[in-house]
TIGUVO-182573 format. One record per residue (C-alpha): residue number from 1; residue in three letters; x negated, y negated, z negated. Coordinates in steps of 0.25 Angstrom, whole numbers, plus 2048, in hexadecimal, padded with zeros to 3 digits. Each point is the difference from the previous one (the first is absolute). Layout:
# TIGUVO-182573
+-----+------+-----+-----+-----+
:  nr : rest :  px :  py :  pz :
+-----+------+-----+-----+-----+
: NUM :  ALA :   X :   Y :   Z :
...
+-----+------+-----+-----+-----+
END
This chain:
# TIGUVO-182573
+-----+------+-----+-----+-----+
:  nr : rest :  px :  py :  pz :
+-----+------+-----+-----+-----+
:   1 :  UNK : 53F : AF1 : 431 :
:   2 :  UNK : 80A : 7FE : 80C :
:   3 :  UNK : 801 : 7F2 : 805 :
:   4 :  UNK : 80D : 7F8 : 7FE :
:   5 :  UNK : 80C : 7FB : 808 :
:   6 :  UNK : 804 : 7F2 : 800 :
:   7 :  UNK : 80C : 7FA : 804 :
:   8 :  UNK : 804 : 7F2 : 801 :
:   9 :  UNK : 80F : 7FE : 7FC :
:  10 :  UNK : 805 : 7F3 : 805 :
:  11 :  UNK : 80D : 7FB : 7F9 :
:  12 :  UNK : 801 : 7F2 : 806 :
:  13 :  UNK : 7FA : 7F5 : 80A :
:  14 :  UNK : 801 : 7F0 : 800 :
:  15 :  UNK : 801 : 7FA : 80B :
:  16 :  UNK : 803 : 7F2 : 7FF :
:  17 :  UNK : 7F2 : 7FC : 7FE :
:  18 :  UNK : 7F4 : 7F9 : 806 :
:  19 :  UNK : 7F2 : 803 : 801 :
:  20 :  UNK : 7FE : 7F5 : 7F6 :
:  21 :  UNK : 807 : 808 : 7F7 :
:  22 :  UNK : 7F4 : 80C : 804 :
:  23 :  UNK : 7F4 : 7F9 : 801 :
:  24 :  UNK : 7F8 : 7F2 : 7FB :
:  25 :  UNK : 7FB : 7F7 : 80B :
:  26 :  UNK : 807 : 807 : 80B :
:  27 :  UNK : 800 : 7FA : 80D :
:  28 :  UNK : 80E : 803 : 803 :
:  29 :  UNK : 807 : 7FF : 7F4 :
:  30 :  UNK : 80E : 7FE : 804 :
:  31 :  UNK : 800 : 80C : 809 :
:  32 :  UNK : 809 : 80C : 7F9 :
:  33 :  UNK : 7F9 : 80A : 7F9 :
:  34 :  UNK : 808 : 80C : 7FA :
:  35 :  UNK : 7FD : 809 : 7F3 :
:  36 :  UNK : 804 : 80E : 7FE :
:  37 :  UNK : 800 : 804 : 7F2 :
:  38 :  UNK : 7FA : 80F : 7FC :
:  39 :  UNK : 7FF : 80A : 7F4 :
:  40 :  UNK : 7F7 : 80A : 803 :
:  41 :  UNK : 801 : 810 : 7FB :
:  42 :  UNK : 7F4 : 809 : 7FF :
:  43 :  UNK : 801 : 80E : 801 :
:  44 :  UNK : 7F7 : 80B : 7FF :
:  45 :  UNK : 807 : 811 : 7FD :
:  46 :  UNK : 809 : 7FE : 7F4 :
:  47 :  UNK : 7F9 : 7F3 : 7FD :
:  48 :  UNK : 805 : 7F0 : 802 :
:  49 :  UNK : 7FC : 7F3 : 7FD :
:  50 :  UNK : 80A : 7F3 : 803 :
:  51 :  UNK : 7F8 : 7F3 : 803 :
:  52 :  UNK : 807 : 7F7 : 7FB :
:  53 :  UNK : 80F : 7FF : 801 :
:  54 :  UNK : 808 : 7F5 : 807 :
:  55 :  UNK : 80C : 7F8 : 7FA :
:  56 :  UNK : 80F : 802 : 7FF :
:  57 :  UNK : 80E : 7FB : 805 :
:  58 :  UNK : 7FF : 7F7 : 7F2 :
:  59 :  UNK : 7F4 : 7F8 : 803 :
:  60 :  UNK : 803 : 800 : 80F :
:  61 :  UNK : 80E : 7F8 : 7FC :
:  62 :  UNK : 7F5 : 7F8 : 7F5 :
:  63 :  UNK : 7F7 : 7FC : 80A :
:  64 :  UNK : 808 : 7FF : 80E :
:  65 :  UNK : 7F9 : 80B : 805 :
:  66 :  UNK : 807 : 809 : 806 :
:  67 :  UNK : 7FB : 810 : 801 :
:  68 :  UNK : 805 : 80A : 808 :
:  69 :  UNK : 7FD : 80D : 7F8 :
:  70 :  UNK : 7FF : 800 : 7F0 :
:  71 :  UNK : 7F5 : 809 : 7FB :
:  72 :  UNK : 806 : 80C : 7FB :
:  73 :  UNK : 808 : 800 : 80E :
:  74 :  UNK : 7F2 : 7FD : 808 :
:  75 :  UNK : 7FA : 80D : 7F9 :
:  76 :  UNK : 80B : 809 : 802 :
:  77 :  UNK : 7FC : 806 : 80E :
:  78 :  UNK : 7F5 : 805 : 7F7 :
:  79 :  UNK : 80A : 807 : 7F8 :
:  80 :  UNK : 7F9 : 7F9 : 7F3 :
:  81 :  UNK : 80A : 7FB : 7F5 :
:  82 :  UNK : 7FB : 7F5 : 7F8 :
:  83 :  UNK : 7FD : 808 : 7F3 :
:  84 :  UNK : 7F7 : 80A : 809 :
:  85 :  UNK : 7F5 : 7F3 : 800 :
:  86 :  UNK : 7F7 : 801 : 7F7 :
:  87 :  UNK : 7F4 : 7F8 : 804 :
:  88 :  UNK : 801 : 7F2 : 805 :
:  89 :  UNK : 7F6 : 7F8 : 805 :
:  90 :  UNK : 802 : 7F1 : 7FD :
:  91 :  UNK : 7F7 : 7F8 : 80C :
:  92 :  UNK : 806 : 7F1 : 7F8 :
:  93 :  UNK : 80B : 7FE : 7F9 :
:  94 :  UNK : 808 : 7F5 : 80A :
:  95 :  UNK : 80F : 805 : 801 :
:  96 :  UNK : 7FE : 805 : 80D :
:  97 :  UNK : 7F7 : 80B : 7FC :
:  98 :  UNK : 804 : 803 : 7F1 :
:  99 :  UNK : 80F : 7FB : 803 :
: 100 :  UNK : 804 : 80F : 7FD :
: 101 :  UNK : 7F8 : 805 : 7F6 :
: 102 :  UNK : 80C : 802 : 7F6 :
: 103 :  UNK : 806 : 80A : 809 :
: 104 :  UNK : 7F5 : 80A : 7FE :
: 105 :  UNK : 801 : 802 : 7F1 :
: 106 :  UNK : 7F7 : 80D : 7FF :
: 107 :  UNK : 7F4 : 7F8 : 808 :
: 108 :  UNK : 7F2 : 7FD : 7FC :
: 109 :  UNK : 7FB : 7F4 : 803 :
: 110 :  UNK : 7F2 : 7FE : 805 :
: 111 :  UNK : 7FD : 7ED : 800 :
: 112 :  UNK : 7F5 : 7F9 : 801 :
: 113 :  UNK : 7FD : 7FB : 7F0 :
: 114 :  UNK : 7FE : 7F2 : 806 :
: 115 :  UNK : 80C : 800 : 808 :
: 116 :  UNK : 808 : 804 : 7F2 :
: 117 :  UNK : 7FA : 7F5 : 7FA :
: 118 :  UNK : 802 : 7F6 : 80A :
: 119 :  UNK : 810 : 802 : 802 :
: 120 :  UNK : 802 : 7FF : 7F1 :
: 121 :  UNK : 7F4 : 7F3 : 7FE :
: 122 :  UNK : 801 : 7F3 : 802 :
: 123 :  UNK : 7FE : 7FF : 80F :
: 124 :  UNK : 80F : 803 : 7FF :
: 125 :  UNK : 800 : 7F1 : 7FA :
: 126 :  UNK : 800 : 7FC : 80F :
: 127 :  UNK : 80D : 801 : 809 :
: 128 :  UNK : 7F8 : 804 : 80B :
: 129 :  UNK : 7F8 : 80B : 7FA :
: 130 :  UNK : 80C : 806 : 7F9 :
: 131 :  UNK : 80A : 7FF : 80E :
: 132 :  UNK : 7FB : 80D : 805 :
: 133 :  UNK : 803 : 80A : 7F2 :
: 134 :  UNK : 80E : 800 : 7FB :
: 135 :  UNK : 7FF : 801 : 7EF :
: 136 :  UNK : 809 : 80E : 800 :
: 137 :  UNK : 7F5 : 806 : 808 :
: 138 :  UNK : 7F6 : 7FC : 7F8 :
: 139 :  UNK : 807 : 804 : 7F4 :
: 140 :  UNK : 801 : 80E : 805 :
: 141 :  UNK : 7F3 : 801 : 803 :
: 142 :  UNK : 7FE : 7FC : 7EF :
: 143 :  UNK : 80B : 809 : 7FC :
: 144 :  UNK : 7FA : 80B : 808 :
: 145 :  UNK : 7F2 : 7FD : 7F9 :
: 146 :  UNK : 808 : 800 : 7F2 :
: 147 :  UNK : 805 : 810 : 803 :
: 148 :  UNK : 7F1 : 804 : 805 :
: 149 :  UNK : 803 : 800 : 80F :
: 150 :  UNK : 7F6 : 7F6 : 804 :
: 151 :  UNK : 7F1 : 803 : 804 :
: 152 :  UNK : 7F7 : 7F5 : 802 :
: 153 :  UNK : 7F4 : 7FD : 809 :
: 154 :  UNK : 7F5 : 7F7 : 800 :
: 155 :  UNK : 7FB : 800 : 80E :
: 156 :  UNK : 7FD : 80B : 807 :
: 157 :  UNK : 806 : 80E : 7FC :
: 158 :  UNK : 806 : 80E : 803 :
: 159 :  UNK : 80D : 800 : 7FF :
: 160 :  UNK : 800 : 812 : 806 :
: 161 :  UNK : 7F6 : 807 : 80A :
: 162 :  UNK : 800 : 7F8 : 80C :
: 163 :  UNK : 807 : 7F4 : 7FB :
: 164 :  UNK : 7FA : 7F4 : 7F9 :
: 165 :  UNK : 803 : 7F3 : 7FD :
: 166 :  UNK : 7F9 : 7F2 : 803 :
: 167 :  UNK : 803 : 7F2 : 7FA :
: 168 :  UNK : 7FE : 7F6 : 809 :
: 169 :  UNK : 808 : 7F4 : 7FB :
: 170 :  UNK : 802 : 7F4 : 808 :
: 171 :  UNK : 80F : 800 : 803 :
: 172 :  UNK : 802 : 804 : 7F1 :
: 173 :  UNK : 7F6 : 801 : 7F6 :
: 174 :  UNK : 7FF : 80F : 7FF :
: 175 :  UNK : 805 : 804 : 80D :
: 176 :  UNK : 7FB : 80E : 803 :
: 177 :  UNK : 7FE : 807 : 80D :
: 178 :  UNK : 803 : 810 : 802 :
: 179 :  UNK : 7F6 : 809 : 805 :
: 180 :  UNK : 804 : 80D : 807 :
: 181 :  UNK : 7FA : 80B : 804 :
: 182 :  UNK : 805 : 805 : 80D :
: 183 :  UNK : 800 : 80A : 80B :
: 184 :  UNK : 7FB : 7F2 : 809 :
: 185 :  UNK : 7F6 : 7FD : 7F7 :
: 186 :  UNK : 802 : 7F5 : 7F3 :
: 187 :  UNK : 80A : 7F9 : 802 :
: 188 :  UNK : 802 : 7F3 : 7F7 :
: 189 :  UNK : 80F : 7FB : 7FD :
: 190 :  UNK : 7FD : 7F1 : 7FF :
: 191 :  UNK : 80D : 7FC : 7FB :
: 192 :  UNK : 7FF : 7F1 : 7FE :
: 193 :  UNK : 7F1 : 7FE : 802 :
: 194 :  UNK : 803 : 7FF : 80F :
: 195 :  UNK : 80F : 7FE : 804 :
: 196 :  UNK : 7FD : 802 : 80C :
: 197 :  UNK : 7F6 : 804 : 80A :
: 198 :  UNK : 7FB : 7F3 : 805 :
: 199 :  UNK : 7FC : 7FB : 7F1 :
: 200 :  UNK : 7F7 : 80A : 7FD :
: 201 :  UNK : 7FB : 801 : 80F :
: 202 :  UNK : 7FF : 7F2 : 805 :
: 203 :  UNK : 7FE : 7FC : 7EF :
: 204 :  UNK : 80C : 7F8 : 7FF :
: 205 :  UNK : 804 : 7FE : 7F3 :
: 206 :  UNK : 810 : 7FF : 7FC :
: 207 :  UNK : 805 : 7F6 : 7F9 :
: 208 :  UNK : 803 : 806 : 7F4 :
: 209 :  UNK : 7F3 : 802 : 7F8 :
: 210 :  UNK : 7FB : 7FD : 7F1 :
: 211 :  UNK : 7F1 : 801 : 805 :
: 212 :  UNK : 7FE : 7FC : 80E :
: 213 :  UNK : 7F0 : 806 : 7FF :
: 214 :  UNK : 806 : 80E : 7FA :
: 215 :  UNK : 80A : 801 : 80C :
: 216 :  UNK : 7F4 : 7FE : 80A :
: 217 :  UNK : 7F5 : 808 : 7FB :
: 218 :  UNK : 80C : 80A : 7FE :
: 219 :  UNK : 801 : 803 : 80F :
: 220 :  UNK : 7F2 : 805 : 801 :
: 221 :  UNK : 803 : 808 : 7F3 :
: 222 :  UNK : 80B : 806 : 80A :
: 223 :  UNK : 7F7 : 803 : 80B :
: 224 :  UNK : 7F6 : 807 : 7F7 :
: 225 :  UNK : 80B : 808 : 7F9 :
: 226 :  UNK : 806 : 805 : 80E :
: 227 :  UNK : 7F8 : 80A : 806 :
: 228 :  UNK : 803 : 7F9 : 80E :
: 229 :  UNK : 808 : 7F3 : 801 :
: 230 :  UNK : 80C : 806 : 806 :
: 231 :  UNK : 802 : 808 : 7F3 :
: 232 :  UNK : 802 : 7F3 : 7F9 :
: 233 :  UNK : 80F : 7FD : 7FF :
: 234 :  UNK : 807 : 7F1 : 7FC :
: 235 :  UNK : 80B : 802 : 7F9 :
: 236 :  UNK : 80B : 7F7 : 806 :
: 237 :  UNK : 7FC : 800 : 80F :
: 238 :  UNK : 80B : 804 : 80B :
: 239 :  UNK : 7F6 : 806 : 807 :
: 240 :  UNK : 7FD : 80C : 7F7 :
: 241 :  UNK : 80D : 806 : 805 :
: 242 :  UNK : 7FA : 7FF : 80D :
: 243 :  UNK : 7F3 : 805 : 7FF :
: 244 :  UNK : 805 : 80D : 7F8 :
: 245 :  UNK : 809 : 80C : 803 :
: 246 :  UNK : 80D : 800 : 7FA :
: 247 :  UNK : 805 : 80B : 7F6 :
: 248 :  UNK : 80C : 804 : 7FA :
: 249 :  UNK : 807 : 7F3 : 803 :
: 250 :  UNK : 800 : 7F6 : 807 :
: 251 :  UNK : 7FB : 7F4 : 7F4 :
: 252 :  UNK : 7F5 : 80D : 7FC :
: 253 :  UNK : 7F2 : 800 : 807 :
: 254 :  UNK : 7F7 : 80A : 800 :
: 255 :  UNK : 7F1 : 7F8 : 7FC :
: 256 :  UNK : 7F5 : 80D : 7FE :
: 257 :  UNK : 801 : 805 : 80D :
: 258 :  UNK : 7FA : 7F2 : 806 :
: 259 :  UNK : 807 : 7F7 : 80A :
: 260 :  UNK : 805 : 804 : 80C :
: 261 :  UNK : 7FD : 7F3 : 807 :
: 262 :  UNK : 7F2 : 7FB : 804 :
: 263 :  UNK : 800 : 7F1 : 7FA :
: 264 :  UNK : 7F4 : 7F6 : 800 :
: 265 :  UNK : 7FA : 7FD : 7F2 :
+-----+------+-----+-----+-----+
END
């Protein structure tokens, strides 16, 4: 089969933050640190994949953060309508990546088991376990179970040729990464097992973990998965913007042709 085009989709950024809000025992955490927020489309002939799905105007005006694009509006240079999404892949289930699941009412989703089970379990007991996942997220998710759209994996697994899905855990229990095939080589979408570059290169882990030994062993998992390591994409860093064409518009970024921009790893 053909390898598959990736794109990154990003449809907001934070700015007021500090790298202590990137990484733990950072030398210079009160220096600024910005994050970019990305969905990511996969597309191959007549064939796509959504990665996750971002958030919408109602839990940016919840939450205090802002977005520039909703999701339908960041998918329309692609000329896709939100019933044309039938398959989803759910990284983790914290707003920011399942925020708009409910706009895509025909989709599949493919989770992580653990990660099902750890949103609705009583880890959510805790405040700061349960700040990151929003409970009409969650509920979707369940909802979507209860009509037959969810598929469930433990681990490892094929989601279609040239695209399979890892957990990892770490940051959420059952975080998974994305596995691409590509015309660069395989390419791995690491979502929030690296946010940016400089945790899985210099492992630096972020602050936001459930299981600080997953998230380290989870970036040599990253580095094993990728065929090289500039094929290993975080997935809040600015930089992706930088290191890849852009396509379409000017918030879309072309990922499976490989970065135009030499940067150290």
């Amino acid at each position: 089969m053909s390898d598959w085009e990736v794109y990154s989709i990003k449809y907001a950024d934070r700015n007021a933050r500090t790298r202590a809000d990137s990484f733990i025992f950072d030398d210079y955490h009160d220096a600024p640190h910005a994050m970019d927020y990305f969905m990511w489309l996969l597309k191959r002939g007549d064939e796509m994949i959504l990665v996750d799905t971002g958030y919408d105007m109602d839990e940016a005006t919840t939450r205090a953060r802002p977005i520039r694009l909703d999701p339908v509006t960041a998918l329309a240079p692609f000329g896709i309508k939100p019933e044309d999404v039938t398959k989803i892949i759910v990284t983790h289930l914290h707003y920011d990546h399942a925020g708009g699941l409910h706009l895509f009412p025909n989709a599949t989703l493919h989770l992580q088991a653990a990660e099902m089970a750890y949103a609705t379990g009583p880890c959510m007991c805790h405040d700061t376990l349960r700040m990151p996942f929003t409970a009409d997220h969650v509920c979707e998710a369940v909802k979507r179970l209860y009509s037959g759209k969810v598929t469930f994996h433990d681990g490892e697994a094929q989601v279609a040729d040239g695209v399979t899905v890892h957990c990892i855990g770490g940051h959420s229990r059952g975080l998974q990464s994305v596995r691409v095939r590509t015309q660069a080589g395989w390419m791995v979408l690491a979502s929030d097992a690296a946010h940016f570059y400089e945790n899985v290169f210099a492992r630096k882990p972020f602050p936001i973990v459930v299981d600080l030994q997953n998230m380290l062993d989870g970036f040599e998992t990253l580095h094993r998965l990728a065929s090289k390591p500039t094929l290993i994409v975080p997935g809040h860093d600015p930089l992706v913007c930088e290191y890849f064409p852009s396509a379409l518009a000017t918030h879309i970024h072309r990922l499976d042709v490989g970065p135009i921009k030499e940067f150290e790893t």
